[in-house]
C-alpha positions in Angstrom: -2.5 -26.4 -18.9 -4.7 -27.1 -15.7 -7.0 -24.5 -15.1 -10.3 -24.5 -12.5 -13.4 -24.5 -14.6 -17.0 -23.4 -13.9 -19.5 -24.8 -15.9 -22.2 -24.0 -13.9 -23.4 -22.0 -11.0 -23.5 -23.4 -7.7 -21.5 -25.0 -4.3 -17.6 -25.1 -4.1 -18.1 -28.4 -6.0 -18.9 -26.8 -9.2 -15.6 -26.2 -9.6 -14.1 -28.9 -11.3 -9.8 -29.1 -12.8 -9.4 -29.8 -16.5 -7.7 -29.3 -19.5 -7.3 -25.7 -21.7 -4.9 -24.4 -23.9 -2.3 -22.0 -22.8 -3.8 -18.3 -23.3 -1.2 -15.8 -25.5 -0.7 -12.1 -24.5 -2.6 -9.5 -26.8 -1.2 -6.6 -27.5 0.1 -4.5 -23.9 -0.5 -8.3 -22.1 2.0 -10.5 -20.5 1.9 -14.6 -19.7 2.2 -15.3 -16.2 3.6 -19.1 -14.8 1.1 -18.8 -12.1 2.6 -19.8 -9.2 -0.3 -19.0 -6.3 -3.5 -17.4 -7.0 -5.6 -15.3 -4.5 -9.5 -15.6 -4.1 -11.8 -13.0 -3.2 -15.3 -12.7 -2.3 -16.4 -11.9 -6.2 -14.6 -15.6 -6.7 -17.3 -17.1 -4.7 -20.5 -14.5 -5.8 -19.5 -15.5 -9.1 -19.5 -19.2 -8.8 -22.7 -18.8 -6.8 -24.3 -16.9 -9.8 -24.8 -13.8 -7.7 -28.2 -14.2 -5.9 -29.7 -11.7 -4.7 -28.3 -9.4 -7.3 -30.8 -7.8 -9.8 -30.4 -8.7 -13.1 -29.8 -5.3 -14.6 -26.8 -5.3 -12.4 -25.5 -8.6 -13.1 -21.9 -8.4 -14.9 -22.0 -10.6 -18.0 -21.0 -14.6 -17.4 -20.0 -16.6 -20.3 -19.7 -20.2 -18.9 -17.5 -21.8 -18.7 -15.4 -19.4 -17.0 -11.8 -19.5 -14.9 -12.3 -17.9 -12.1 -9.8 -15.3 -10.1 -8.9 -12.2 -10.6 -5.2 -11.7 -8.0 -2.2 -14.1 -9.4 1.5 -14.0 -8.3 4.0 -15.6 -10.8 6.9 -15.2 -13.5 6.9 -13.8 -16.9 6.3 -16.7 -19.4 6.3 -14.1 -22.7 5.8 -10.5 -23.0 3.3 -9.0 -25.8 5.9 -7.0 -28.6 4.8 -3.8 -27.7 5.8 -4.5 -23.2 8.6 -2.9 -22.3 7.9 -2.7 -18.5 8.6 -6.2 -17.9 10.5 -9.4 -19.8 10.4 -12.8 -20.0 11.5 -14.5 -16.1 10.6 -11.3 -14.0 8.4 -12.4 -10.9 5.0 -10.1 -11.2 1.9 -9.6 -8.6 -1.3 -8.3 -10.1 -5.1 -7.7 -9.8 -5.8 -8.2 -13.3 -8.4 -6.6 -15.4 -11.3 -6.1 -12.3 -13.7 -4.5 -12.6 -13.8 -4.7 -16.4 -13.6 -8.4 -16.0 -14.4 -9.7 -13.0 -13.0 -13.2 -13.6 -9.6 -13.2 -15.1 -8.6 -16.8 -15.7 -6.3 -16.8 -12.0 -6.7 -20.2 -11.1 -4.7 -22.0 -13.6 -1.3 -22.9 -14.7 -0.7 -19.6 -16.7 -2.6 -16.2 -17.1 -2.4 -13.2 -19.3 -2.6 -10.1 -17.5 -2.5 -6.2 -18.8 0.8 -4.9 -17.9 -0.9 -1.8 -16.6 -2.0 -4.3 -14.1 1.2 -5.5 -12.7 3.7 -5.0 -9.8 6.9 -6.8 -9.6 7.5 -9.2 -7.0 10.3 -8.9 -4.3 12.2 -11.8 -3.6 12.3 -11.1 0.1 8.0 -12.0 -0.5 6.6 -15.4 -1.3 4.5 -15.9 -4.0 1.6 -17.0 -1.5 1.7 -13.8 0.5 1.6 -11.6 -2.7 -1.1 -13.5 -4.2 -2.9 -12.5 -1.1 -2.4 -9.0 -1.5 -3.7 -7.4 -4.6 -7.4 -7.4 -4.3 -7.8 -7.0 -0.4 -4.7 -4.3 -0.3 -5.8 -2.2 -3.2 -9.5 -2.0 -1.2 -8.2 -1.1 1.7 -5.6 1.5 -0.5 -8.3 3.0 -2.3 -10.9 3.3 0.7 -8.0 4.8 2.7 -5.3 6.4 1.1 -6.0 7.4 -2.4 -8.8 6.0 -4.5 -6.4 7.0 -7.9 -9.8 6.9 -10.5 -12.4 9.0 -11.7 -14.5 6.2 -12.0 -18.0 6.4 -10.8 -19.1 4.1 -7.7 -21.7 1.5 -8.9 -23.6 1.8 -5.7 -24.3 5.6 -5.4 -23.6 9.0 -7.4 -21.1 10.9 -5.0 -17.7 10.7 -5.4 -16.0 8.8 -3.1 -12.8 10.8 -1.1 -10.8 9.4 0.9 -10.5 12.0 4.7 -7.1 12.3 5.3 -6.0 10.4 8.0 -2.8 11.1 11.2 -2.3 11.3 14.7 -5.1 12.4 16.6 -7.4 10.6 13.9 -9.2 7.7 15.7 -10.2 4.6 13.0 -12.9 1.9 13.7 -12.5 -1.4 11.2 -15.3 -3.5 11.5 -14.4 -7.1 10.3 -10.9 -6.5 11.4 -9.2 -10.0 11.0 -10.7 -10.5 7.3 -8.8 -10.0 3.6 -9.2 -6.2 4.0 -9.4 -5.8 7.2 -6.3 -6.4 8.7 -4.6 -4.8 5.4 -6.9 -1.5 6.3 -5.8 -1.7 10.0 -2.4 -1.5 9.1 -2.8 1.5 6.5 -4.1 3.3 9.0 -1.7 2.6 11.4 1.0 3.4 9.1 -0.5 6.8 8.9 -0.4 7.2 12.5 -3.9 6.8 13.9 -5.8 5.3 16.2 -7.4 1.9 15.8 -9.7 0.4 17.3 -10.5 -2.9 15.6 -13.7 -5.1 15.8 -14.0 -9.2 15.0 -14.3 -12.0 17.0 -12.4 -13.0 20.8 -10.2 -15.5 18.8 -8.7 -12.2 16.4 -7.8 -10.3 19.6 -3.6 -11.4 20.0 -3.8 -11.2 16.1 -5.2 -7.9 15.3 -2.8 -6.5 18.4 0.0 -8.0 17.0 -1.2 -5.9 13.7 -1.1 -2.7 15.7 -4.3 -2.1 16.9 -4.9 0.0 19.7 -8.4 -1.0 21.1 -10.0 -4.3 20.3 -13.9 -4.8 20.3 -15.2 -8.3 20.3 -18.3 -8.5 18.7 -19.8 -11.1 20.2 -19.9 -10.0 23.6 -20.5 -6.3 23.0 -22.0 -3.9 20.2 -19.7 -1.7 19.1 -22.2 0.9 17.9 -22.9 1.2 21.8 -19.1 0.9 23.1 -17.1 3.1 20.6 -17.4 6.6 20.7 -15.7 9.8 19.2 -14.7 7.9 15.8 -13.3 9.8 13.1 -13.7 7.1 10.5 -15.3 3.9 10.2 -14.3 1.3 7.3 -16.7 -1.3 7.7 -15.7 -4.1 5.5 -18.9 -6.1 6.1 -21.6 -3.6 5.4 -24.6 -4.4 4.3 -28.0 -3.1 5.9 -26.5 -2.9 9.2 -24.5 -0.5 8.6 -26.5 2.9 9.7 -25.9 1.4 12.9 -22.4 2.7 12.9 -23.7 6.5 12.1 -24.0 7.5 16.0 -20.4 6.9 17.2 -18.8 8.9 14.4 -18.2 12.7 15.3 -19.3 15.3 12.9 -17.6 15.9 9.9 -16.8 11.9 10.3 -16.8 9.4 7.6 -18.8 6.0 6.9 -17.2 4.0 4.4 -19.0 0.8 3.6 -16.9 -1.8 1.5 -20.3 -3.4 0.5 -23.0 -0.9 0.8 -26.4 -0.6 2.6 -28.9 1.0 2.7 -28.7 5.4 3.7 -30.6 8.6 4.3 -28.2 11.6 2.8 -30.9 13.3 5.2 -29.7 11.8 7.9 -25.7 11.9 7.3 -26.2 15.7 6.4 -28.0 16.0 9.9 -25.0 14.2 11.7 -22.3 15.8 9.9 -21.5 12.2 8.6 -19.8 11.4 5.0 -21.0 8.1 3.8 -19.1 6.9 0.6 -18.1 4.0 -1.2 -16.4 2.8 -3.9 -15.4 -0.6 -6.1 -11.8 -1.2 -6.2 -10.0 -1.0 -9.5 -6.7 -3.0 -10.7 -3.8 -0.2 -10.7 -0.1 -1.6 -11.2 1.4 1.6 -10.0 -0.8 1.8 -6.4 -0.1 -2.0 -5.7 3.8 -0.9 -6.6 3.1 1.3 -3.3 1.6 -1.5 -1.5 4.2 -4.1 -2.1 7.3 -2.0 -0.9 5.2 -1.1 2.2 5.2 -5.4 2.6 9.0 -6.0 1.1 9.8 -3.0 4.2 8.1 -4.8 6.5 5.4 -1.9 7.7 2.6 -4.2 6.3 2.1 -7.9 5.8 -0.2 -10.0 4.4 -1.7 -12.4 7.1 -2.8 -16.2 5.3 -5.1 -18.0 6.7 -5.1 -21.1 4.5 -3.7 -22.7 1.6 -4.8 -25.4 -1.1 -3.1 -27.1 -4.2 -4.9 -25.6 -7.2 -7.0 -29.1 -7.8 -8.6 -28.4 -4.4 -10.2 -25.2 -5.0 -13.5 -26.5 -4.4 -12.3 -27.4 -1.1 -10.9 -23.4 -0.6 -14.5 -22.3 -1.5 -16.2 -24.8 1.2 -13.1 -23.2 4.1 -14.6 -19.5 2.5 -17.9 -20.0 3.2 -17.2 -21.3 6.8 -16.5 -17.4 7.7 -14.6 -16.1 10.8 -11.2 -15.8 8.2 -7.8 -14.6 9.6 -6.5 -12.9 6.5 -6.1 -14.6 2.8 -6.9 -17.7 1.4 -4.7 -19.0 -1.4 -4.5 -21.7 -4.2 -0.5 -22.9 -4.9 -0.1 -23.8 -8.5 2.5 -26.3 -9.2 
């Protein structure tokens, strides 16, 4: 088969098509026909080599690797001991992350733990399901139900969803992005306020999402704009995300997709939970996810495609930023 190799850490162009044999399903595993194949920010940290990372914290690499972790396609052969799905049934899934945090997506076929898998609709395209695992299970298990015990790599407290309804108010920073605009639309379906922050160019989009306030960025702070939050999901985090502390009312929450650095003084002062968490392949949560899409109360927004060969190229339209949504890799 065709599969997207890395041999070596570095730019998009690193990864280079070639030749491997077809993987076969172990034991509870399925072969997908990989029809389109999602990437992800760990897609990139991984072909980068992670810098910046310490070296305690590194996952384990053995190049060469196939990168991508979120694959839509069709049963190619079912494992003896599957029951939940046969040979020709069409199957979304984030497949094996953490635990691996490359899976082998971009290629012609993949094996994926059935655990990990949703079926497909066939009112929903390949390319927008491939978009949704990764990002929608994020948003899912920042939001709505994080459905592990599983400790956070980044601090010791247990991250817990607030409950969320009418009268709660929800600021998403990074609003257009992969999780983003899935996260905006969670919390919309829950009924409550949004108030989203990207760019000028996102506004018509993220309104068209359902947001109820839009912040651009670039002309204003939002720390010093916003006021009275509930909640704040910031999915760029990072150091400057304190900054986000003084608009959120007491008994608030902070929840940092990738996460900076905090006083637990300071939150207790402020009344302020400040959690995170790493998001974790569940079949049965993106089951939830993908009849919220099939219904029509979500949707997954694309904001590019390649052909498979061209991945480097997806990885060079990645790092330019400012994304609207997914980008995906079609497999023919």
């Amino acid at each position: 088969m065709k599969a997207i190799q890395l041999h070596e850490f570095g730019a998009p162009e690193v990864l280079r098509e070639g030749d491997v044999a077809i993987p076969e399903p172990a034991a509870g595993e399925v072969l997908i026909r990989v029809s389109a194949a999602g990437i992800n920010p760990p897609d990139w940290y991984t072909r980068e080599g992670m810098p910046g990372v310490p070296e305690e914290l590194k996952p384990p690499f053995d190049l060469p690797l196939i990168p991508g972790t979120d694959v839509s396609g069709v049963v190619a052969a079912v494992a003896a001991d599957v029951d939940d799905f046969a040979v020709g049934d069409e199957v979304l899934g984030l497949l094996r992350f953490p635990t691996v945090m490359q899976s082998g997506g971009y290629a012609e076929y993949v094996t994926a733990p059935a655990t990990d898998l949703a079926r497909k609709p066939s009112g929903v395209s390949h390319v927008h399901a491939a978009g949704l695992p990764m990002a929608g299970l994020t948003a899912w298990q920042f939001l709505i139900d994080l459905g592990h015990d599983h400790p956070s790599p980044f601090q010791e407290a247990q991250h817990r969803p607030m409950p969320l309804g009418p009268g709660s108010t929800v600021l998403v920073n990074g609003a257009a992005g992969g999780v983003g605009h899935l996260a905006l639309q969670l919390a919309k379906w829950k009924g409550a306020r949004v108030i989203a922050v990207a760019s000028g160019a996102h506004e018509e989009f993220l309104r068209e999402l359902g947001a109820d306030e839009f912040i651009d960025y670039t002309l204003q702070r939002p720390e010093d704009v916003a006021h009275d939050v509930d909640l704040v999901l910031d999915t760029v985090g990072g150091p400057d995300s304190r900054r986000f502390l003084k608009i959120i009312k007491p008994g608030g929450a902070l929840y940092p997709v990738y996460f900076g650095e905090f006083d637990d003084e300071e939150n207790a002062r402020l009344g302020v939970t400040v959690t995170s968490t790493q998001v974790r392949a569940n079949g049965a949560q993106l089951t939830e996810l993908v009849r919220l899409v099939d219904d029509g109360v979500i949707r997954v927004a694309i904001d590019s495609t390649f052909a498979l060969k061209d991945a480097a190229r997806a990885h060079a339209r990645a790092a330019q930023g400012h994304l609207r949504g997914k980008i995906v890799l079609t497999v023919d």
